[in-house]
C-alpha positions, 0 to 999 in steps of 0.5 A: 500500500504504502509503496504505492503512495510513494510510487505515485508521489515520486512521480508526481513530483517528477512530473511537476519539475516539467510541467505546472500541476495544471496541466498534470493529468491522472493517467500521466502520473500512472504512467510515469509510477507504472500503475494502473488507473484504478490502482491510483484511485484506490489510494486517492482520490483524484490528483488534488489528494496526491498533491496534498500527500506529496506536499505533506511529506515535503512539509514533514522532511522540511520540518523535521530539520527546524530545531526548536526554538525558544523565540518565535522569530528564530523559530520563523528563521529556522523554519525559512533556512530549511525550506530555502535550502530545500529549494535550493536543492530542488528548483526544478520543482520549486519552478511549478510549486512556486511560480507567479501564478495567481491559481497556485493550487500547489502554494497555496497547500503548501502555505495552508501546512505551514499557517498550521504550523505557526499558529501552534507555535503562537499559541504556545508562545501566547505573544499577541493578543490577537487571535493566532490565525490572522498573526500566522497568516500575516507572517506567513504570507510575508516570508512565502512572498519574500522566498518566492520573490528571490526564487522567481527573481533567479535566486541571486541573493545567498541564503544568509542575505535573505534571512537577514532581510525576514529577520529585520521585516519579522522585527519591524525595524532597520538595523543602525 
């Protein structure tokens, strides 16, 4: 079973370092895993929940390299360092997930996984007084558009650079 879903997942993100999910169809990823249609349906339900699957388990290999933190910005830094580094290691992919699209079905699964994630950190933390969903999403968006941003833009800035920039908008001033 669980071979399966990995077969299917495996192919799936091959296929998107061609082409945008869009234009992804159910039998190509058959195809590509070497299964049969019905198989793939007896493991999801349409190419959307494979797209969750395979987004997950990115969420999780990503996660599991943050550290934890005591401080929520470093723990936001960490959580940027890794996924950076993640696409460093993985722009043909990152090319479909993360495009100037505004129907990014893919981004914005991705970004659902990761709001979750923060917004269990701040109600752990309990630092704002404002409810955690709107305080994850703001933080979200802003470091997600910013990685995206020099990920479209040819990635011309080094790692360090861009984490020095979250680091300065995440604290809301300009460094003397």
């Amino acid at each position: 079973m669980e071979k399966t879903k990995i077969l299917l997942n495996n192919a799936l993100l091959e296929l998107l370092k061609e082409k945008t999910f869009d234009n992804i169809r159910v039998i190509e990823i058959c195809e590509k895993a070497m299964v049969h249609k019905t198989t793939f349906y007896n493991h999801f339900e349409d190419k959307y929940e494979l797209l969750n699957y395979a987004l997950l388990k990115i969420h999780k290999e990503i996660k599991e390299k943050v550290p934890k933190k005591d401080n929520l910005t470093e723990y936001y830094l960490s959580i940027a360092k890794c996924y950076i580094q993640y696409i460093k290691e993985n722009p043909e992919l990152f090319k479909s997930i993360i495009s100037d699209r505004d129907d990014n079905v893919e981004l914005r699964m991705f970004h659902k996984l990761y709001v979750k994630d923060i917004e269990l950190e701040i109600e752990n933390n309990k630092l704002y007084d404002i409810p955690s969903n709107y305080v994850a999403n703001f933080f979200v968006d802003g470091v997600f558009s910013l990685i995206s941003e020099w990920f479209i833009t040819g990635m011309k800035e080094d790692e360090s650079t861009i984490l020095s920039y979250i680091k300065k908008l995440i604290k809301g001033k300009k460094e003397v």
